[in-house]
Phi, psi and omega in degrees: 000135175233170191218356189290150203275170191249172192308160181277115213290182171262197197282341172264152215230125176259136157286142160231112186240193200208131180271015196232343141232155192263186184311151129074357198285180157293126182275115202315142192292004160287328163283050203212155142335315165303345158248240203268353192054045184258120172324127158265173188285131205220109155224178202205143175341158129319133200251161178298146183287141206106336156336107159274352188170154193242135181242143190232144198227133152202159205203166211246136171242021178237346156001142151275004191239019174096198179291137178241140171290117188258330181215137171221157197187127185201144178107358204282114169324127175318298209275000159299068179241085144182174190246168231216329201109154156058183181274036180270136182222152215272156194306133174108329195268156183220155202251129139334124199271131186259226209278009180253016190096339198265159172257057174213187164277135189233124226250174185273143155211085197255162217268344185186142165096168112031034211230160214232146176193112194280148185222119168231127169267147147260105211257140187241167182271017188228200184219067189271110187223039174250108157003130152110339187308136165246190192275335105053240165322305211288306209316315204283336179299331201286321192302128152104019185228005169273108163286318183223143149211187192193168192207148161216157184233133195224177180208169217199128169214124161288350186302151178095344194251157167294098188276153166079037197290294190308133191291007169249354165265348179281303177300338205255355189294303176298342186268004153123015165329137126269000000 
């Protein structure tokens, strides 16, 4: 779990949707633990000229151990703006280790309730495209280097559902997953 705020963007604003959900809407369970735990589809504005690169952040604030990272994505070329879903990611981008350690996307599964999951792109003047970045790594590359940033927001309630159905989210569930 990390918990530090994120850097202050400067005046542009990128839109960021998703085709697989709407603003504040429900993120569908194929993307969740609870189906295939596949990243969904993500795009976002044109980034401002000057742009070297876009980093995508999402994240859980209703965690019960505080915000959990659920995906990081760092390198995504400037003239790239979107991510297709599932584990394809565009030549050059690379995925970032989230609070469970993996370096991919880990679908929402809260233990009970509600839960909120911020998916923020950031388009940056710099290029932090080294494996492995956690979220961390990413704040401090990040600082004094957001050119833009834009956010969506989707939410999740497992009740009703099995948690930990995908089996490397089954193992890893104890150590405090959301």
């Amino acid at each position: 779990m990390q918990t530090q705020t994120h850097p202050t963007p400067t005046t542009f604003t990128l839109q960021v949707s998703s085709s697989a959900f709407g603003a504040n809407g429900s993120i569908p369970i194929e993307h969740t633990a609870d189906g295939a735990n596949v990243a969904p589809p993500l795009r976002w504005s044109r980034v401002p000229e000057g742009t070297r690169s876009v980093a995508v952040l999402v994240e859980d604030p209703d965690g019960r151990s505080g915000i959990w990272v659920h995906w990081i994505v760092v390198g995504i070329p400037p003239e790239v703006t979107e991510l297709p879903g599932g584990d394809e990611l565009p030549e050059g981008a690379v995925a970032g280790i989230n609070d469970w350690g993996e370096a991919r996307w880990m679908g929402p599964d809260p233990p009970s309730g509600r839960h909120r999951y911020f998916f923020r792109v950031y388009a940056l003047d710099n290029n932090p495209d080294q494996p492995g970045m956690t979220k961390l790594d990413l704040m401090s590359a990040m600082k004094g280097h957001i050119l833009a940033v834009g956010e969506l927001i989707g939410t999740y309630d497992s009740s009703g559902h099995t948690h930990g159905k995908t089996s490397n989210l089954a193992d890893v569930k104890q150590v405090g997953g959301d």
